[in-house]
C-alpha positions in Angstrom: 108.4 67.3 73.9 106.3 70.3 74.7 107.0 73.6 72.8 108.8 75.7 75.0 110.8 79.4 74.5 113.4 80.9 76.6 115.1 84.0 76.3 117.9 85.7 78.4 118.2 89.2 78.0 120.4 90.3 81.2 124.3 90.9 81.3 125.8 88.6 84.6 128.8 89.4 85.6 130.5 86.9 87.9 133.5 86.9 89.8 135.0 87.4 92.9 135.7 91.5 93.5 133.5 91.7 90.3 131.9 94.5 92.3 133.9 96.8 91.1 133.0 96.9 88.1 129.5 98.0 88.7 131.0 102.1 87.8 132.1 100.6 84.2 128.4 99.1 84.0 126.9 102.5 84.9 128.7 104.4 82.7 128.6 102.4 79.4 125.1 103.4 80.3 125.4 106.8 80.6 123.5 106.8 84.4 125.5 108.8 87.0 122.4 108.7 89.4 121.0 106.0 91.5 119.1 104.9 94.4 120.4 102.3 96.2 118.2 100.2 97.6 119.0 97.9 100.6 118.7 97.3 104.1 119.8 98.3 107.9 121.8 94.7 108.2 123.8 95.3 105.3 124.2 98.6 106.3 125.2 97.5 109.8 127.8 95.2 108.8 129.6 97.8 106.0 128.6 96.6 102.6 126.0 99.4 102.2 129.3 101.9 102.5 131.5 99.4 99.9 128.8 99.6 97.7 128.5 103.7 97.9 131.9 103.9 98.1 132.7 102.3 95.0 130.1 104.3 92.9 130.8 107.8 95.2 134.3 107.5 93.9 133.7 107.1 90.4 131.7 110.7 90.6 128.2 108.6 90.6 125.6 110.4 92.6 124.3 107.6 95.3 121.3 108.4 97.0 120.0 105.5 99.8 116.9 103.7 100.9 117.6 101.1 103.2 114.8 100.9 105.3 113.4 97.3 103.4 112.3 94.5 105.2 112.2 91.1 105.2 108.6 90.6 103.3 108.5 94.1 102.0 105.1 95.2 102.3 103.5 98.2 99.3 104.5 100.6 102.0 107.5 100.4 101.9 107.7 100.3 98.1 105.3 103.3 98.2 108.0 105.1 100.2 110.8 103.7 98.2 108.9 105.4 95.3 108.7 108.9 96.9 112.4 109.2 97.8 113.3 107.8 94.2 110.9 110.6 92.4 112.6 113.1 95.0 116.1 112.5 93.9 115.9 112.2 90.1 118.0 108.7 90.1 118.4 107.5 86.0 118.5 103.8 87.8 117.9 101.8 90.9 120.8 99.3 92.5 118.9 96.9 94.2 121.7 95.4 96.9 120.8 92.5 99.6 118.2 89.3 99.0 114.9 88.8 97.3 113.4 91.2 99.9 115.8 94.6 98.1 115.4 93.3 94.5 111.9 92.4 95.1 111.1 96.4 96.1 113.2 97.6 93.6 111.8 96.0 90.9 108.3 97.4 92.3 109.6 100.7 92.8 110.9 100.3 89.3 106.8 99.8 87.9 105.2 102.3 89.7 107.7 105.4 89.7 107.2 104.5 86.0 103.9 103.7 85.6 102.0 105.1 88.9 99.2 104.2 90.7 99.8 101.5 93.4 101.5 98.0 93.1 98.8 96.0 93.8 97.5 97.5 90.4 100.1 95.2 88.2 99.6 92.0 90.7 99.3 89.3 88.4 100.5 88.1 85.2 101.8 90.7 82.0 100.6 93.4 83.5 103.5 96.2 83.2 103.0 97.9 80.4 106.6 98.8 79.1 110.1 98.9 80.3 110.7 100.0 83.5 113.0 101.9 85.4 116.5 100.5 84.9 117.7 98.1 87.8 121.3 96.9 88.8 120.6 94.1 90.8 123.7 92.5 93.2 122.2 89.7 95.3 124.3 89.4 98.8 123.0 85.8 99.4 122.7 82.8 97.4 118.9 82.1 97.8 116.8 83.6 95.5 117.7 84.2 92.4 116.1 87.3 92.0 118.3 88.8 89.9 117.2 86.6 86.8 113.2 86.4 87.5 110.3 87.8 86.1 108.6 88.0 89.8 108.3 90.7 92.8 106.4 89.6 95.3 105.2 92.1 98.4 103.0 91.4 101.5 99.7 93.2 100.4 99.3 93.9 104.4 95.2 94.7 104.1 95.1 90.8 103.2 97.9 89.2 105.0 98.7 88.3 101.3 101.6 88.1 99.1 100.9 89.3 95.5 102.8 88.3 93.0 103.6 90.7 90.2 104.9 88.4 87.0 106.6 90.3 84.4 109.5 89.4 82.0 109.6 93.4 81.5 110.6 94.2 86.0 113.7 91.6 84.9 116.9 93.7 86.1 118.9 94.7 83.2 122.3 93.4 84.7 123.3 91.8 87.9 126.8 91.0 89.4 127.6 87.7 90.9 130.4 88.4 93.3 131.0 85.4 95.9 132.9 87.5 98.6 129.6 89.4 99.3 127.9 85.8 100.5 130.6 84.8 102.3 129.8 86.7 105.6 126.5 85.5 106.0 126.1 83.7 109.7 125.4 80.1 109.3 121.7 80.1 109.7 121.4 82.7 106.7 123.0 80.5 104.8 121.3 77.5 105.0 118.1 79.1 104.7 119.3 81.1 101.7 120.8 77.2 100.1 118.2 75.8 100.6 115.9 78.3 99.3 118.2 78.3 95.9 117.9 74.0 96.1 114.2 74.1 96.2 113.9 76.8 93.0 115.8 74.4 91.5 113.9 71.1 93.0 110.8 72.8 91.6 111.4 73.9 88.7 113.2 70.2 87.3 109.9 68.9 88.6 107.4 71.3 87.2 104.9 70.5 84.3 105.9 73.7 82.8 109.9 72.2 83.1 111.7 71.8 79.6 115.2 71.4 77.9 116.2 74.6 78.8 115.1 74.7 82.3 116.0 71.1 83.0 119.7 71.9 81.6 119.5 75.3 84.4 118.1 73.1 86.9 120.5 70.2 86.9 123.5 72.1 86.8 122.2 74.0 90.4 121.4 71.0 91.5 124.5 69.8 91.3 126.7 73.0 92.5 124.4 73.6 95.2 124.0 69.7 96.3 128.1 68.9 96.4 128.3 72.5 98.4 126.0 73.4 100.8 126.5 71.5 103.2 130.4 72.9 102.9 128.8 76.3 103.0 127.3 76.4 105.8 129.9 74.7 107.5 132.1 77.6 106.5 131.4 80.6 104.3 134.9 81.4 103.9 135.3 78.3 101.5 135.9 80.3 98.4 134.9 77.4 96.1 131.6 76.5 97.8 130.6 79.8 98.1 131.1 80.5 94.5 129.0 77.0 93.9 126.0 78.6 95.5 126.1 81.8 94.4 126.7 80.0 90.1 123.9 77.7 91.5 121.5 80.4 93.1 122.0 82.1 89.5 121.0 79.2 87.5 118.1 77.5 89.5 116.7 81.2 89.1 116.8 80.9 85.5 115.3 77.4 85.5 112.0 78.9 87.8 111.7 82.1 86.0 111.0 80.4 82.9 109.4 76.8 84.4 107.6 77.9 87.7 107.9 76.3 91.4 105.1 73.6 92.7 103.3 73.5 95.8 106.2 74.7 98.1 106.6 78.1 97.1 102.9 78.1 96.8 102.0 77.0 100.5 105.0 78.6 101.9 104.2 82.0 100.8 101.1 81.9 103.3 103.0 80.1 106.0 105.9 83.8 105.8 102.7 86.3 105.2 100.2 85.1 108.5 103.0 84.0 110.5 106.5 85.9 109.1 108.6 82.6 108.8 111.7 83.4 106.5 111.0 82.5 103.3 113.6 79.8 103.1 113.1 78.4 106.4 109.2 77.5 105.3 109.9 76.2 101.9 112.4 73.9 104.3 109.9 72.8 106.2 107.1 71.9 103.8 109.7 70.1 101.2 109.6 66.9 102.9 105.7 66.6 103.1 105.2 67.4 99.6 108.1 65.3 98.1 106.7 62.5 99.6 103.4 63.5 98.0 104.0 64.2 94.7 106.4 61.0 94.7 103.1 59.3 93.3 103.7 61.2 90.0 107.7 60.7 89.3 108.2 60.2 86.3 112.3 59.3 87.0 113.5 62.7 88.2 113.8 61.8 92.1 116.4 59.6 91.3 119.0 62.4 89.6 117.6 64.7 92.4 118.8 62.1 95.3 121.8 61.7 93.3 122.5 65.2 93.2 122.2 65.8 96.6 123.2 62.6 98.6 126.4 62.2 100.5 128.2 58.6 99.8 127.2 55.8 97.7 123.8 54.5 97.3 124.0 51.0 98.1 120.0 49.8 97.6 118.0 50.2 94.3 116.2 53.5 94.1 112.4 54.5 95.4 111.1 57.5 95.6 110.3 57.6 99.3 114.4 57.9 99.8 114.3 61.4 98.2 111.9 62.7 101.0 114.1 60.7 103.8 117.2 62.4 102.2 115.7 65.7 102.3 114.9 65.5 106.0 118.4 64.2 106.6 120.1 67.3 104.9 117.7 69.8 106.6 118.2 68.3 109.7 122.6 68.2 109.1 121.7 71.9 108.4 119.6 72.7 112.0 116.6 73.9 110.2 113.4 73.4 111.4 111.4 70.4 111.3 107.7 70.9 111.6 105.4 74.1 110.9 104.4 74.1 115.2 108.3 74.8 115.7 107.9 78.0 113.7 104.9 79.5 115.5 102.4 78.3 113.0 98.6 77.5 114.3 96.4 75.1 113.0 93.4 77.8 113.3 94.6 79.5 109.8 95.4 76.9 107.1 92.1 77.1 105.6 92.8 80.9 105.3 96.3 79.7 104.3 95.2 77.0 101.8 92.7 79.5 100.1 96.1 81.8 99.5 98.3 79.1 98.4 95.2 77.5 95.9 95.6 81.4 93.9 98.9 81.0 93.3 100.3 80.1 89.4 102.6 76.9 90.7 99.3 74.9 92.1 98.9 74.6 88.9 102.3 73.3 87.8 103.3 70.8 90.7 103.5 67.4 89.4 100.5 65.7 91.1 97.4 67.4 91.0 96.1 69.6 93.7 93.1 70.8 95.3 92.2 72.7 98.6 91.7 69.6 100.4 94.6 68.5 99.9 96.7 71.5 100.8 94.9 71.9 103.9 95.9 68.3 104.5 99.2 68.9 103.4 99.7 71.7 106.0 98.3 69.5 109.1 101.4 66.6 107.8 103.8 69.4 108.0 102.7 70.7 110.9 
């Protein structure tokens, strides 16, 4: 065994209506100030107004930027930054996906620190605590709320940097299923499956140990015996609370084991062509399971049983997990191939040279190179 370290520092809160408690969280903290970051769809739909509601009435001083983006690009977090200097917040409430969390947590850095965001891309390069975040995730996807990432479309390079910081982690987040459980079905199986994947990776990273394999396997298992129930309907109280526990915990396995060549060759894929997020990590997962099947080293076979419906009736190979992925993303109408997305074959060397900078190249299972992304992107295509 490798020597590994883990830490948790966060407060979670979970529970369903454990939204209101997020006035008792500021207050035992002395803030009555924030900025609320979000966006125009959950402003459209009403939680925006639960959320300012809720702290309005408990005499907290709410002031609102909600003009974020699916990948949020260092405009908008420079903006972000000016309203948050204008309004004297103590704290940011970062409300929505990865997209809101992902800006606050940049907004946190640089109202702090300065300069520009692309200044801290990389690993350990904030310099001290940050500017306190509330994080309350509204999909069960990313995770965000428990990693040590914030990643924003640099848009001079069609490229998202990655800034990798265990000091941008929010200081509490609250895990309330009610606020998942309106999400139209297509949200939510890209969001799932999203969640699956962080978790997929991480088990299978070289960077994976006790801890993360113990986080992993227990997403694997809430998310595997409820997603597809989730999508089918997000009313299901029980399922939805299984993905948002399991969105939670295959964020703490990645934060502290990395992803693999998904999240790596995805990111391009979202930046040159603006695929969701979760709908390209779909997409590739089948390609790449099959190609890092070659260095499985036993964990396919508690994957496939974490996710497969019925009994397995034939002695385990690898190449089943890769047939059972396409199976479950096809029972959940994602896409199937990178050409159904938009994607062109003129930009994967552009796309491979993004996707060989990033950290989990270098801790998927089976070796990578350029050539073989590039290879990788023409399978999934």
């Amino acid at each position: 065994m490798s020597d590994f370290m883990f830490k948790v520092p966060q407060e979670l809160i979970f529970g369903y209506n454990s939204l209101e408690k997020l006035p008792s969280i500021l207050s035992k903290e002395s803030i009555d100030s924030v900025m609320l970051i979000s966006d125009r769809g959950l402003e459209k739909i009403g939680v925006v107004k639960k959320v300012s509601d809720i702290l309005m009435s408990a005499g907290v001083r709410v002031t609102e930027f909600l003009d974020v983006l699916p990948d949020p690009a260092t405009e908008v977090v420079d903006a972000a930054v000016a309203v948050y200097k204008d309004c004297e917040a103590q704290a940011l409430v970062a409300l929505g996906g990865g997209s809101p969390m992902d800006v606050a947590k940049a907004v946190g850095v640089q109202a702090r620190y300065g300069g520009s965001i692309t200044e801290y891309e990389g690993a350990d390069k904030v310099p001290g605590e940050i500017v306190p975040i509330i994080a309350i995730p509204t999909t069960a996807g990313t995770g965000s709320e428990v990693t040590p990432f914030s990643v924003i479309t640099d848009t001079s390079r069609n490229y998202k940097l990655t800034v990798y910081s265990y000091k941008i982690l929010p200081h509490f987040a609250i895990l309330d299923p009610q606020l998942i459980m309106t999400a139209p079905a297509g949200i939510a199986a890209a969001c799932g499956i999203d969640a699956m994947i962080h978790a997929w990776e991480a088990y299978t990273s070289l960077w994976a140990n006790p801890f993360s394999d113990a986080m992993a396997e227990k997403a694997l298992e809430l998310i595997g015996r409820s997603i597809r129930r989730f999508v089918a309907n997000r009313s299901d109280l029980d399922a939805a609370s299984d993905m948002m526990t399991g969105s939670n915990f295959a964020g703490l396995a990645f934060a502290w084991a990395r992803l693999g060549n998904v999240h790596a060759m995805s990111h391009p894929v979202s930046a040159y062509f603006h695929v969701p997020h979760g709908v390209a990590n779909a997409i590739l997962l089948p390609t790449i399971v099959e190609y890092n099947s070659l260095a499985d080293n036993g964990r396919y076979e508690k994957i496939y049983n974490y996710i497969h419906q019925g009994r397995q009736d034939r002695p385990f190979v690898p190449s089943m997990l890769a047939d059972e992925a396409r199976s479950l993303l096809a029972e959940l109408s994602l896409p199937a191939s990178l050409s159904e997305v938009g994607v062109t074959e003129d930009l994967f060397e552009k796309m491979a040279d993004d996707a060989m900078a990033s950290g989990n190249i270098k801790v998927n299972p089976r070796q990578t190179t350029r050539k073989d992304v590039i290879e990788l992107y023409r399978k999934a295509f």
